[in-house]
C-alpha positions in Angstrom: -44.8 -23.7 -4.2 -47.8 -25.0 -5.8 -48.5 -27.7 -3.4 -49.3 -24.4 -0.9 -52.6 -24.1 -3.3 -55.3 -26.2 -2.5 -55.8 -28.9 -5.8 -59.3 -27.4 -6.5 -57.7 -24.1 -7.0 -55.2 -25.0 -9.1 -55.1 -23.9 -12.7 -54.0 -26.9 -14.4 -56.4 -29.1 -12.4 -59.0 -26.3 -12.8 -58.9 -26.2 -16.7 -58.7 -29.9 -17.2 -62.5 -30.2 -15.2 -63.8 -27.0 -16.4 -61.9 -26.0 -19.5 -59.3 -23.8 -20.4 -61.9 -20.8 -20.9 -63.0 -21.0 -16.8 -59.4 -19.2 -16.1 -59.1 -15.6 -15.1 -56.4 -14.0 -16.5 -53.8 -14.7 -13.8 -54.3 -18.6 -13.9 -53.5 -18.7 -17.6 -50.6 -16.3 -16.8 -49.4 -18.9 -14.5 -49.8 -21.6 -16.2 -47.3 -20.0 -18.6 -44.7 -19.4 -16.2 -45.3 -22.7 -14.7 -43.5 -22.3 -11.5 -43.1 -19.8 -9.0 -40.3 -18.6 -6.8 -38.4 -19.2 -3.3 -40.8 -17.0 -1.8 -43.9 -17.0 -3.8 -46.0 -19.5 -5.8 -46.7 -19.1 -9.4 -50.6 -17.3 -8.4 -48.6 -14.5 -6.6 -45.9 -14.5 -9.5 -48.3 -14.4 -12.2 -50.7 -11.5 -9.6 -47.3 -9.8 -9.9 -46.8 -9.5 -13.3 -50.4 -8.8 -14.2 -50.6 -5.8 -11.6 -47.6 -4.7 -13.3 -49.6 -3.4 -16.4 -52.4 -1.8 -16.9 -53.8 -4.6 -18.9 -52.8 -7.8 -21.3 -52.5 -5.9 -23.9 -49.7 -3.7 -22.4 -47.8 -6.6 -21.7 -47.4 -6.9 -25.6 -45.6 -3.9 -25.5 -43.2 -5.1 -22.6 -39.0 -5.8 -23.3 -37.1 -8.7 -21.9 -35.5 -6.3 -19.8 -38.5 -4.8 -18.2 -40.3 -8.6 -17.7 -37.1 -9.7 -15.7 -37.4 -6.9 -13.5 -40.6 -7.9 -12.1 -39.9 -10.1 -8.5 -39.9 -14.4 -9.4 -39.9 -13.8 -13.6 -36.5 -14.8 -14.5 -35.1 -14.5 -18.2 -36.2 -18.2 -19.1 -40.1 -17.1 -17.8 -39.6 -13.6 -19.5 -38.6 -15.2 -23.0 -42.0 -18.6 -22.4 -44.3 -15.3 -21.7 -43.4 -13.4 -25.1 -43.3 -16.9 -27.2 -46.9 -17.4 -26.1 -48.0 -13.8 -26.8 -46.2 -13.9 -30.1 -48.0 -17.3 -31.0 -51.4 -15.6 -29.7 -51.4 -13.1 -32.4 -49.6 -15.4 -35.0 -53.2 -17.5 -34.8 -55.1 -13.9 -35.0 -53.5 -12.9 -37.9 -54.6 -16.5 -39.5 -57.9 -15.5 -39.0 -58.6 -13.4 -42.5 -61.9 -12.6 -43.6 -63.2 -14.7 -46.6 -62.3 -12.8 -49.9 -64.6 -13.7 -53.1 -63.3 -11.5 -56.1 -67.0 -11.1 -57.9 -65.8 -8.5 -60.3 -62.3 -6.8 -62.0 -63.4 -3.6 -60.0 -63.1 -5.4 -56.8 -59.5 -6.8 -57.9 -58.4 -2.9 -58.9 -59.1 -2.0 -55.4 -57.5 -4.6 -54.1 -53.9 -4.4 -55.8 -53.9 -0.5 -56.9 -52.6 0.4 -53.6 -49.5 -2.1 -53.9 -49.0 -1.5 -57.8 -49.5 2.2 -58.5 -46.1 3.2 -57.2 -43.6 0.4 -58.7 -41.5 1.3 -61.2 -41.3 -2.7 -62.5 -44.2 -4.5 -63.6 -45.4 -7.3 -60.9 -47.4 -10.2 -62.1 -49.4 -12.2 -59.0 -51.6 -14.7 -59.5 -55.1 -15.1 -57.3 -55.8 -18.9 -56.9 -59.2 -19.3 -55.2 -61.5 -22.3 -54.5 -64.6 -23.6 -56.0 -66.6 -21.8 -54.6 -64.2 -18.7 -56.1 -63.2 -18.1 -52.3 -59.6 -16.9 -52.3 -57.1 -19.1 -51.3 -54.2 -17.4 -51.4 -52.3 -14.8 -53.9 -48.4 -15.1 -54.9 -46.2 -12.9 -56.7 -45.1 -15.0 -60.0 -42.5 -12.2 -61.5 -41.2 -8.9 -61.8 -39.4 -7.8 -64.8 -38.4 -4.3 -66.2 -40.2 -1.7 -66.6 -41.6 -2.7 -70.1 -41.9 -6.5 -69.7 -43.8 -8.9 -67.6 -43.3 -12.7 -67.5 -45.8 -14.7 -67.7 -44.8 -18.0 -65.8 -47.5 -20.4 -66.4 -45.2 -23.3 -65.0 -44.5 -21.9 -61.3 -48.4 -20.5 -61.7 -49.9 -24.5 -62.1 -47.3 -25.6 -59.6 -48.9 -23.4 -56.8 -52.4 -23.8 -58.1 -51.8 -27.3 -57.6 -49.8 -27.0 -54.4 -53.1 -24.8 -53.4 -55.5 -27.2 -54.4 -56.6 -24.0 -56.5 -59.3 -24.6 -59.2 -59.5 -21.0 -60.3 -57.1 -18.3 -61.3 -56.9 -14.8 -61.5 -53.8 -12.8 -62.9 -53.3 -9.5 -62.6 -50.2 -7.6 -63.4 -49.6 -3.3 -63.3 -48.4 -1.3 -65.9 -46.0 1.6 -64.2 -46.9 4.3 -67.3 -49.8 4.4 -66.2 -51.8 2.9 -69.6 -53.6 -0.4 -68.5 -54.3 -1.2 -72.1 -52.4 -4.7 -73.1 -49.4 -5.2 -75.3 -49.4 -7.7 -77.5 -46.9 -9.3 -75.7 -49.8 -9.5 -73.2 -52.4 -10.7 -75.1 -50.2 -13.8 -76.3 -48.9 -14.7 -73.2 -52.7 -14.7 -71.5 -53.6 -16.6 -74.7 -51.5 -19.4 -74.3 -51.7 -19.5 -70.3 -55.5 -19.8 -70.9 -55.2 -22.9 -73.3 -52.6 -24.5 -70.8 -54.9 -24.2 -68.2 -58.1 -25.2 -70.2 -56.0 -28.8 -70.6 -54.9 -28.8 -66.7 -58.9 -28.7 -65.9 -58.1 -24.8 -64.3 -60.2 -21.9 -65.3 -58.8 -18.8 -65.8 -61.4 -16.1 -64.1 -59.4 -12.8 -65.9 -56.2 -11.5 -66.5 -56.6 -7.7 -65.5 -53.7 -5.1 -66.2 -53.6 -2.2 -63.5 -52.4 1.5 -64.5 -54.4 4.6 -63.7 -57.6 3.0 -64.2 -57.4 -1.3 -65.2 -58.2 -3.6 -67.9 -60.2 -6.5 -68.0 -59.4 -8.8 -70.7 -62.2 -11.1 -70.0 -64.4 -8.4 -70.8 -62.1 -6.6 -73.3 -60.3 -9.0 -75.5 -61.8 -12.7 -77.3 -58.9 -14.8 -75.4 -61.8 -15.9 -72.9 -64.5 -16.2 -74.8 -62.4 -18.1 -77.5 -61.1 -21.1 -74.7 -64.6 -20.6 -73.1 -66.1 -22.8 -75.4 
């Protein structure tokens, strides 16, 4: 049925000489569906669907079920037409903001929300860039409610994985009491030295209760492997 429309009209043809962003909204619907029906060519299959809804956007919202009831989409064009929508705001949802942690304050805000409630205590690590841009964060361990593991193995494997060259740990206390154990201070000790050798700085270690605790401005761990 696409032979019926003239080649100059044609979407495929049309975005190939003019680029994919000349298209209305029904050409890059039917270039989706690729084909029409017995009776109607993809433009009038792609006209119907779009008249179906509102907008785009409600078409998001639209079941298998209710896509197959509209006249030439099918099951096989119902399922191409979700995939693409799905992928659409897969690629959004790539698109984060750029994150620079310039302060512990800003990494308190940033975790509280996720930390304040667990009874366990949850040790991520933030592995950011040279330019101390953040990368990506992962969650390292979780152990009881009065222990936290500090796994400097599986922390360098990312970092490296990451291409990370700077690290920020931070790690919640459930009582409440950000102040370190010692348990904390030995572990952050000895992470910081195996880091120092791997050529990785170590930005902080914060703690998160109530309130948080910065050990690079509390404690003599970072200015001791600073130097």
């Amino acid at each position: 049925m696409l032979k019926e429309i003239p080649n100059y009209d044609r979407p495929r043809e049309k975005a190939i000489k003019y680029g994919i962003h000349s298209l209305s909204n029904i050409e890059l619907l039917a270039i989706i569906l690729r084909t029409g029906s017995k009776s109607e060519n993809v433009i009038e299959v792609a006209k119907n669907l779009l008249y179906s809804y509102k907008n785009l956007a409600d078409i998001n919202e639209a079941t298998l079920e209710e896509l197959t009831q509209i006249k030439g989409i099918g099951k096989i064009k119902a399922i191409t037409l979700l995939a693409s929508i799905e992928l659409g705001l897969r690629v959004l949802d790539t698109k984060t903001e750029i994150i620079i942690y310039n302060n512990p304050k800003q990494v308190f805000d940033a975790y509280y929300p996720k930390l304040n409630l667990l009874k366990k205590e949850y040790l991520y690590a933030i592995f950011l860039n040279t330019k101390g841009v953040l990368i990506q964060d992962k969650l390292i361990t979780q152990g009881t409610i009065s222990m936290s593991l500090l796994d400097g193995k599986d922390i360098f494997k990312w970092a490296l994985k990451l291409s990370s060259s700077a690290i920020i740990l931070v790690h919640n206390h459930p009582s409440g009491d950000p102040s370190p154990s010692i348990a904390d201070l030995k572990a952050t000790s000895v992470f910081v030295q195996q880091a120092k050798l791997l050529e990785i700085l170590v930005i902080d270690h914060i703690i998160i209760g109530n309130t948080y605790y910065s050990m690079k401005e509390n404690s003599k761990i970072f200015k001791v492997f600073s130097t």
